[in-house]
N, C-alpha and C positions, 0 to 999 in steps of 0.2 A: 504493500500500500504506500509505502513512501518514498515515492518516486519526487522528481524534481518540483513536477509541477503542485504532487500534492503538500509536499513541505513547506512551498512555497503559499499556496494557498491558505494551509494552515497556520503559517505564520502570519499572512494578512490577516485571517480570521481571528485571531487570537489576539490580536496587538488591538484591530476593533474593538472586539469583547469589551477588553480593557477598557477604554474611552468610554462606550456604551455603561459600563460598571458602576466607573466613575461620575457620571452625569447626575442619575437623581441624587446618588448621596451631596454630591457639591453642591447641589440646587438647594436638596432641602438643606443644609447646613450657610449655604452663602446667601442664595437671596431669602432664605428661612428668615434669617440675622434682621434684615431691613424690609422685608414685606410681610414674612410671617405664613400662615397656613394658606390662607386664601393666595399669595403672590406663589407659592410654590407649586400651588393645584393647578393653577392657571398658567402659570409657566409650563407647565408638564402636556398641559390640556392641547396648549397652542403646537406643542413640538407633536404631539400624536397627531393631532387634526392636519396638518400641511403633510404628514407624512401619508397620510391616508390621502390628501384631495391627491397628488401626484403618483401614488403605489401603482393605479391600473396603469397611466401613460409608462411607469416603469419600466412594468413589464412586458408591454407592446415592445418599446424601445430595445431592452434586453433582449427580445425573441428575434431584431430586427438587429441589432447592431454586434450583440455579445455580450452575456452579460458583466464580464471582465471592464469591459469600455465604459457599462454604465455605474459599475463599482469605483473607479476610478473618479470618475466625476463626481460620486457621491462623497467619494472621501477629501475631491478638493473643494467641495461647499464646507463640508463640518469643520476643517483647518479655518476656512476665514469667520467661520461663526464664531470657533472656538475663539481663535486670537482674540475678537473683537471683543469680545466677552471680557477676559483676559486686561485688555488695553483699558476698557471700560474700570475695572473695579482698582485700576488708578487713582483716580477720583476719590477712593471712598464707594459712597454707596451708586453704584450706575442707574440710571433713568428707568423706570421699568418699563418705557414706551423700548427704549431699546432692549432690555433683555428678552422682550416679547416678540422682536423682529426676530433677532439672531435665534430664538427657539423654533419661529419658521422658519430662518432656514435653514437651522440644523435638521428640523423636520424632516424639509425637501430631500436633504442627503440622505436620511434614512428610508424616506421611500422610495427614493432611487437605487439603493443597496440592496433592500430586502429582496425584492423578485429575484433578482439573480444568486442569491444564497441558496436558495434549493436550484436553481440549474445549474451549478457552476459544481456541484458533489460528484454528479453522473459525470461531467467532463476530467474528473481530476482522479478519479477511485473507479475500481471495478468493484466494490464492495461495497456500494449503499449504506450498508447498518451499520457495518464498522466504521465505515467514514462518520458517519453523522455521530453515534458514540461518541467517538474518540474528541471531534470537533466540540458534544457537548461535556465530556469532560473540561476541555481546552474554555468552554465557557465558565464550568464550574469554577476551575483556579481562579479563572479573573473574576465571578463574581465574591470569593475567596478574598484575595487581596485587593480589588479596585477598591470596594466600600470603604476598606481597613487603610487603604492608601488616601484615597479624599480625604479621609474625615482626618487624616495625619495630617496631611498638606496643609487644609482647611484652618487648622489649627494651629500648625508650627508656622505656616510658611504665608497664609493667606490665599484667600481666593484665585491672586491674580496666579502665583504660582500655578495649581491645581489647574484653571483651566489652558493654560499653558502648556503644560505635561498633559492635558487629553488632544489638545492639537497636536501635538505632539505623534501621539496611535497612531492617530489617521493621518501622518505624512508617514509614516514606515508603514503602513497598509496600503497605501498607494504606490509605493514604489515595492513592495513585494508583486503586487496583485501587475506590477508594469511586466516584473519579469516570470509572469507564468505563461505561460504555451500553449493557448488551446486555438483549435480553428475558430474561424472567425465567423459567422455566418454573410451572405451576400444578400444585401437588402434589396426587395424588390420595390418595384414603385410604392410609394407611401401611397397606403389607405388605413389610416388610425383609427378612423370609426369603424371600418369592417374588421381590424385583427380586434379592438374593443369586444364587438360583439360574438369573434369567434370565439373570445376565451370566455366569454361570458356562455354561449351556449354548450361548451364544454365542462366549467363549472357545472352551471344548471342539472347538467347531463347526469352527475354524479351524487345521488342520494345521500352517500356518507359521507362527501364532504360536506353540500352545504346543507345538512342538516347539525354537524358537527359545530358549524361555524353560527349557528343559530341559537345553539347551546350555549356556546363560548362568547354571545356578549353578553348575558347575562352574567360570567365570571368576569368579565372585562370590569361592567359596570359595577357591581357590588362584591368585587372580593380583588381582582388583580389593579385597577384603577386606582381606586383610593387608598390602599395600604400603604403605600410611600409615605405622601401627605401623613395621613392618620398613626399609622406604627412611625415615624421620627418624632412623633409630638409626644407620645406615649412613653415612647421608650428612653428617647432622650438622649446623653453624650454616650449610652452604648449601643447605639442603633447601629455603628458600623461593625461592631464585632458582632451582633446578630445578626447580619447579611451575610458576614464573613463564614456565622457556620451553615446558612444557607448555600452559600456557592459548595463548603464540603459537605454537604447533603450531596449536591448534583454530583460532584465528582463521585461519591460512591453511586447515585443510580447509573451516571454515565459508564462505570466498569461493569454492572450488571445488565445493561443493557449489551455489551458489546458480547457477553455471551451465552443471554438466554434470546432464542430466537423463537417466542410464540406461532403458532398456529392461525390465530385469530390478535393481530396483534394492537389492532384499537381496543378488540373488548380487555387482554389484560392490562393494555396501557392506561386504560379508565379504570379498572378496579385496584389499578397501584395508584392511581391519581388521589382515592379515599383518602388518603394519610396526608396531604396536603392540608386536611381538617386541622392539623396542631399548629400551623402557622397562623392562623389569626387567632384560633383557642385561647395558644398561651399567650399574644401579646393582650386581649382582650381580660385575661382574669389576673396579668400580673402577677405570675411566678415568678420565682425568684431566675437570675442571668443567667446559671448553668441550664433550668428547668427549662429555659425557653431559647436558648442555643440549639439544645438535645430537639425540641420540637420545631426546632429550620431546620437541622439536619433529615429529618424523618421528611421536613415537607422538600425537600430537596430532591432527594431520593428519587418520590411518586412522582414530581413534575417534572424532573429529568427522563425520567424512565419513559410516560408520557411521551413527552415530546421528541423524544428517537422514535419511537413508534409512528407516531404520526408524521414527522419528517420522512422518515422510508418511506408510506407506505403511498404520501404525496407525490414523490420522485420516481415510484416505482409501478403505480398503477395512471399514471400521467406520460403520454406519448411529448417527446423530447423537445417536437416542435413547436409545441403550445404551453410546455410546464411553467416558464417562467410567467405567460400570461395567469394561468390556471392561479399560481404560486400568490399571485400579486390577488385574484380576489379575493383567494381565503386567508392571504395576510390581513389585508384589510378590512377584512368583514370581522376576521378576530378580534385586530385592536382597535374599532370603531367602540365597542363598549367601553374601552379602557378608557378613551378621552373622556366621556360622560364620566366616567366616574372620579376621574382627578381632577377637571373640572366640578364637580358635586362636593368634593371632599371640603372646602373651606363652607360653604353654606352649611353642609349634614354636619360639620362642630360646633355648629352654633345651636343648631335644632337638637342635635342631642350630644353624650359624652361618647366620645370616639371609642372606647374599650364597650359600649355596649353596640354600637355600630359593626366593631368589627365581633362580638360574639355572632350577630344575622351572619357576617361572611360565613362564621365555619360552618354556618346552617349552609348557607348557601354551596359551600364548598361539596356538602352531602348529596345537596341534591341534584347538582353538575353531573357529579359520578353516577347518579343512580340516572339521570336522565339517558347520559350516554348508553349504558345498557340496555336501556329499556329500546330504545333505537335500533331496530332489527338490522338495519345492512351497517349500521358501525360497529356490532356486536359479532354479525357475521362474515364481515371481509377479512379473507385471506391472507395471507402471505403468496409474495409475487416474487419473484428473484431477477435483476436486472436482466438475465438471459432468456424469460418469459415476459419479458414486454414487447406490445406487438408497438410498429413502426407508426401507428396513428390507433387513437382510440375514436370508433365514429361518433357524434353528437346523438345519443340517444340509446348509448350502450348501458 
């Protein structure tokens, strides 16, 4: 598996992470500081929403240029976002007119990213599930040390520092991601409303995705959304070593994923998802640090485990030439609830106390998992192995 191109990939991938890691913690600790719960939810909100309006054109673009090319540009938005961020808390406290732009367009970078993150696996790996594993291990560490690093920075060194070193990521993921090797595809005349619609009828086409993604804004909006927001107010100056053993959560599901290979593997990726219940449990009832480290480890685990599942089985029952579009709506359909809900998080603390807000999450968290089961074709799809994919999946299969 670790060929040039993919080592190279996964060090872009990984150096990403990092920055990505880094972000809500620096948010909520730096503009926490001078805007408080409502400027942090809303800072969070505006970076989800841009990256959701520009996700579909992503991955038109990706399907149409490469997705390499459009990774590239996504990481040279987030550098001038980041610096400018950076340059800004100069001053003291920065405008929140501007840290509200540079959140769009750190946005834009990431919806320009994501579509090509599940097409860019098939091109670099013949192994799908280990790739994606291994990759979410490589997320695990960074969300492992990125929290644990902000909130260092944050602290020793100051804001401008912190967002300086995440500019930073995304100039060595741009130039890793310059020297990987894959073909290019040759674009044919542009029509963006009809590749639009093709990937949209392909989606549509597929009961378990977007029935998946229909579940998952309800976790967007009341459990993955506002937990940033709500768990830093809660928790306080050790919110980043509870992140910290959140990322070593995923590092152990990312190892158990790379070598248990289900049969059905949305339905055991959702009934590992259950245990994600002890992440907002314990921040909501306030156990003591060690009791509620041990519960992100456990929710690490489920969510990791999760989501290699579900990354395979998008890569892998998704014909090559449409995945990036495919990739881009049910990116976006998943984190459309997220926005609503970091956006909600500064109002929902006024209306009530955040630890009983986030007890509803682990309700919610229950009943995620049991909906996904209850869902016959996500309970019941296969395992597919990159060498049983056919060359096009027709719109209505």
């Amino acid at each position: 598996m670790w060929t040039r191109n993919f080592t190279l990939y996964f060090g872009a991938r990984t150096v990403s992470l990092l920055g990505d890691a880094m972000m809500p913690v620096a948010a909520a600790l730096a503009v926490g500081q001078v805007y408080g719960i409502a400027g942090v939810g809303y800072t969070l909100a505006v970076w989800t929403t841009s990256a959701i309006l520009v996700m579909l054109f992503g991955g038109v673009f990706a399907d149409r240029f490469g997705a390499r090319t459009m990774m590239i540009t996504a990481d040279v938005l987030r550098i001038f976002s980041q610096v400018t961020v950076a340059f800004a808390f100069l001053d003291g406290a920065p405008p929140f007119a501007l840290l509200i732009a540079m959140a769009f367009v750190s946005g834009i970078g990431a919806g320009l990213f994501e579509p090509g993150v599940n097409g860019m696996v098939p091109l670099v790996a013949r192994d799908p599930q280990r790739a994606n594993a291994t990759l979410k291990i490589a997320e695990a560490i960074t969300q492992l040390a990125g929290p644990a690093l902000a909130g260092i920075l944050v602290l020793a060194a100051g804001p401008v520092f912190v967002y300086a070193f995440d500019a930073a990521t995304f100039l060595v993921s741009a130039i890793c991601l310059v020297l990987v090797r894959v073909a290019v595809p040759r674009p044919e005349p542009a029509n963006v409303l009809a590749d639009l619609r093709r990937g949209w009828h392909e989606f549509r086409a597929r009961s378990w995705m977007w029935s998946v993604i229909l579940v998952w804004v309800f976790w967007g909006v009341l459990v993955i959304g506002p937990s940033v927001p709500l768990s830093s107010q809660v928790i306080g100056s050790d919110y980043g070593w509870v992140m910290a053993a959140l990322g070593l959560g995923t590092v152990a599901g990312g190892l158990v994923a790379i070598r248990l290979r289900p049969r059905r593997p949305l339905a055991a990726g959702a009934m590992a998802l259950s245990g994600y219940v002890a992440v907002p449990l314990t921040v909501s009832l306030g156990v003591p640090l060690p009791a509620m480290m041990a519960g992100h480890v456990l929710g690490g685990i489920a969510l990791a485990f999760w989501s290699v599942m579900w990354s395979t089985s998008v890569q892998t029952q998704v014909a090559p030439d449409v995945l990036n579009r495919v990739s881009a709506y049910q990116i976006a359909g998943s984190v459309a609830g997220m926005a609503v809900g970091q956006a909600l998080a500064g109002p929902a603390a006024v209306v009530m106390e955040p630890r009983t807000f986030l007890l509803g999450s682990a309700v919610v968290t229950l009943g995620v998992a049991a909906a996904l089961l209850l869902i016959r074709p996500v309970r019941e799809l296969g395992r597919r192995s990159t060498e049983d994919q056919p060359a096009q999946v027709p719109v209505g299969a």
